[in-house]
N, C-alpha and C positions, 0 to 999 in steps of 0.2 A: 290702319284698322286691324282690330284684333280678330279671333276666329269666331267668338264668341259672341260678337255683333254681328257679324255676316251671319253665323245661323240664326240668330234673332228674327234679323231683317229678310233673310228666305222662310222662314216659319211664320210671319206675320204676309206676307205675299201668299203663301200657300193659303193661309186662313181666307183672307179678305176673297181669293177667286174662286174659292170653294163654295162662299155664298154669296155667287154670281155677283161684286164688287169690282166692276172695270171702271170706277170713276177715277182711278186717280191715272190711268194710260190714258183716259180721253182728255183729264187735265195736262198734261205734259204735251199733246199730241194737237191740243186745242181743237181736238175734233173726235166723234164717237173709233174706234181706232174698229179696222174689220174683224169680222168675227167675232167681239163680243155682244152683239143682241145673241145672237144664238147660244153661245157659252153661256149666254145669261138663264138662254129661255131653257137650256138643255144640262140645267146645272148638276142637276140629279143624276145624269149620265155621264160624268165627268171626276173622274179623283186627280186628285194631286195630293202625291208624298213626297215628302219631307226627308229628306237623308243627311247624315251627315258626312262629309269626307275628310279628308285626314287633314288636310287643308283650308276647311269651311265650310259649305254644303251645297247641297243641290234640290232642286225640284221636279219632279215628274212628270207630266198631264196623261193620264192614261184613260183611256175611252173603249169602249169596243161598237160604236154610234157612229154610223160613218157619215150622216151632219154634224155630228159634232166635232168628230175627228179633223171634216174640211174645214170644219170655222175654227180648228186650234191650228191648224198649218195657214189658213188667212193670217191670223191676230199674230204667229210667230212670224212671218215670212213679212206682212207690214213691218214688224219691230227692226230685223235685217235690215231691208231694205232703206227703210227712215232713216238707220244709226251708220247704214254702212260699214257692218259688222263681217260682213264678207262669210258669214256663217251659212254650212249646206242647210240647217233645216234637217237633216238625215232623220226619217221616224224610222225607229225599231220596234221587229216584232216579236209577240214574247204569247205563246199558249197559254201563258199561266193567269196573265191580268188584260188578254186581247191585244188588239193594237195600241200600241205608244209611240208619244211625240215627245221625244228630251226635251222639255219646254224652256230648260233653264242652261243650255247650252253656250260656248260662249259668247258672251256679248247680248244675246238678245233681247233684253228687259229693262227698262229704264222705270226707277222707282224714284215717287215724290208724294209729298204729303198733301194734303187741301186737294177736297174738291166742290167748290164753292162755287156761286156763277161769277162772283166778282173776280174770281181766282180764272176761270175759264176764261171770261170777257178777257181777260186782262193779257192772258197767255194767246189768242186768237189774235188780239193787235200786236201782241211782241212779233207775233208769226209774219204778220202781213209785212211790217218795219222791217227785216230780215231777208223778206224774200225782196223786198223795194232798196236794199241799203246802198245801191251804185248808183241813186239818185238822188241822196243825200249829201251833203256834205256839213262837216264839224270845225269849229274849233275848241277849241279847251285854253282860258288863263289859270294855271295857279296861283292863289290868291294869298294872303298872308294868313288870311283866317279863312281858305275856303276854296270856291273855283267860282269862274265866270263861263260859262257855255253858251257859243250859236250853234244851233242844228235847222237846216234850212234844207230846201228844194228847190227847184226850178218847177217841180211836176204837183199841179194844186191841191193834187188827191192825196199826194204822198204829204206832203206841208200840213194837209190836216191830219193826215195820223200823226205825225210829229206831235202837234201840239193836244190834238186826244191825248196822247200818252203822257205826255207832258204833266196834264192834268189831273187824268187820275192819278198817276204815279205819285204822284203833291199830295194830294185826298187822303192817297192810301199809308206815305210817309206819313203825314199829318195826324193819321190816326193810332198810331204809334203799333198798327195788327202787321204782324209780317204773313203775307198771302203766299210765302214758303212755296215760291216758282222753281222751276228745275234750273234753272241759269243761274239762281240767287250766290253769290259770292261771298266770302266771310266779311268784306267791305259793307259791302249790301244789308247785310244779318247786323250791321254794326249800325250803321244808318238807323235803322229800324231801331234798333235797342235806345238810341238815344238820340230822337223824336225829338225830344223837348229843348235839345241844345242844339237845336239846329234853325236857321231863321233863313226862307226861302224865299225869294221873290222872282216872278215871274211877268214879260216883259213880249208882248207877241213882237216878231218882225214880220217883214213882208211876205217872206217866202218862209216863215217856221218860228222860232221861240230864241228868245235869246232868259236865261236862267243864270242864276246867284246864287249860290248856298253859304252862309256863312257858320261860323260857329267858335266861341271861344277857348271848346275842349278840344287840348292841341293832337289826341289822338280820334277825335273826330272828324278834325279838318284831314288829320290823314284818311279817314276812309272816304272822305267825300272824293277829296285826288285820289285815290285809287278806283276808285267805282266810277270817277269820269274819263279814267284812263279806259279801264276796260267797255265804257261804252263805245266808244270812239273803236276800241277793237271789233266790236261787234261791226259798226257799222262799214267797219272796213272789208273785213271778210266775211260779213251774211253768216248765211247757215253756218260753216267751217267752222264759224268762231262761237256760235250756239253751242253743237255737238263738246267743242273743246271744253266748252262752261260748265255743262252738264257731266263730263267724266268729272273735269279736278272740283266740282261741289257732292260727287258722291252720287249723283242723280243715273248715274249710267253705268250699268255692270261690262267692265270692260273683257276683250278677249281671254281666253283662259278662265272662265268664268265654271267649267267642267272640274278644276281643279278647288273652286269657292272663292276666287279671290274675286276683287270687285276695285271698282275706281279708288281715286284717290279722294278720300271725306275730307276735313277739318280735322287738325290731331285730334283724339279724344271724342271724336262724334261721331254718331254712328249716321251712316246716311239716309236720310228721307227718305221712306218708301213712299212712292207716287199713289 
């Protein structure tokens, strides 16, 4: 990623929470994240500057509102906490623009596009799938043209988010819109691009779905094996393997973040701000 996108993608961050805009943290978060109704309601008491560094840039949040100040160390200190960014949070103080909270410190912001309820819905069952995935179990065939998938349960609640997801995830493939999730993989982004070369069938089992993707275009059939591989990863390591998704798609500013650098995008693409 070049420098030039990174301050793109922190100047369009700056923009959107300037006017009071937390939909895309609560899309990625699949829940309202703390401290933004207040940032919301208290927008007008709230700057964010834009800087650039020698490296890429940075962002500010400077307040001198001390609700609004608590609800920008809430909405930062959730971010930490969530990403396991191991960052102090440290606010600095400064006479000249009141109290400050280095909002864009390392690690703490995870930026993704869409915020749509289908895109919410959809990220709140990947969440629940995630935090249940040591109750699942997978297999994977790779096919000549494709994959063959069981993902099953023993636990009947978990069996039917299985096949929820299952569903929509068809729906949404089928409609050819990428809902441009924080986990999305360039496999994934490729699926979506080519929708129409792809022929699914879906099959319940007892305890969850058993699934079929086929497809004639032989770099399709690769991204289907890769995108069943990396589900299978998720489901192996839950969260760990979320967080890992989210830095290598760009989705997550990783540590060092004070210097401008940010995760690792797609060559050539600049990362989805959330």
């Amino acid at each position: 990623m070049n420098r030039q996108a990174i301050r793109q993608h922190l100047q369009q961050i700056a923009g959107l929470f300037k006017a009071g805009d937390f939909g895309k943290p609560a899309l990625t978060h699949a829940q309202q994240v703390p401290g933004t109704a207040d940032m919301t309601r208290l927008k007008d008491r709230i700057a964010y500057h834009y800087e650039d560094t020698p490296l890429g840039g940075r962002v500010r949040i400077v307040t001198r509102d001390a609700v609004a100040l608590a609800a920008v160390h809430a909405f930062l200190h959730f971010q930490i906490a969530d990403h396991q960014t191991e960052d102090s949070g440290v606010v600095q103080q400064s006479s000249a623009a009141g109290r400050t909270m280095q909002g864009m410190g390392p690690g703490m912001m995870t930026m993704h596009g869409g915020q749509d309820a289908g895109g919410m819905a959809q990220m709140r069952g990947i969440h629940e799938l995630f935090a249940n995935h040591d109750r699942m179990t997978r297999t994977v065939t790779n096919l000549p043209d494709g994959i063959r998938t069981i993902t099953e349960s023993n636990d009947p609640q978990v069996a039917t988010l299985i096949t929820d997801h299952v569903a929509s995830s068809r729906k949404q493939v089928e409609t050819g819109i990428d809902p441009g999730l924080p986990i999305e993989s360039p496999a994934l982004r490729a699926i979506y691009a080519n929708y129409d070369q792809i022929v699914t069938t879906v099959e319940a089992t007892e305890k969850g779905v058993l699934v079929v993707q086929t497809s004639t275009d032989a770099q399709v059939v690769a991204a289907l094996q890769q995108h069943a591989a990396e589900v299978t990863e998720f489901i192996n390591d839950g969260m760990a393997a979320m967080h890992k998704a989210m830095m290598k798609n760009g989705g997550m500013m990783q540590r060092g973040m004070h210097d401008g650098m940010m995760g690792n995008a797609p060559p050539g693409q600049t990362p989805n701000p959330r």
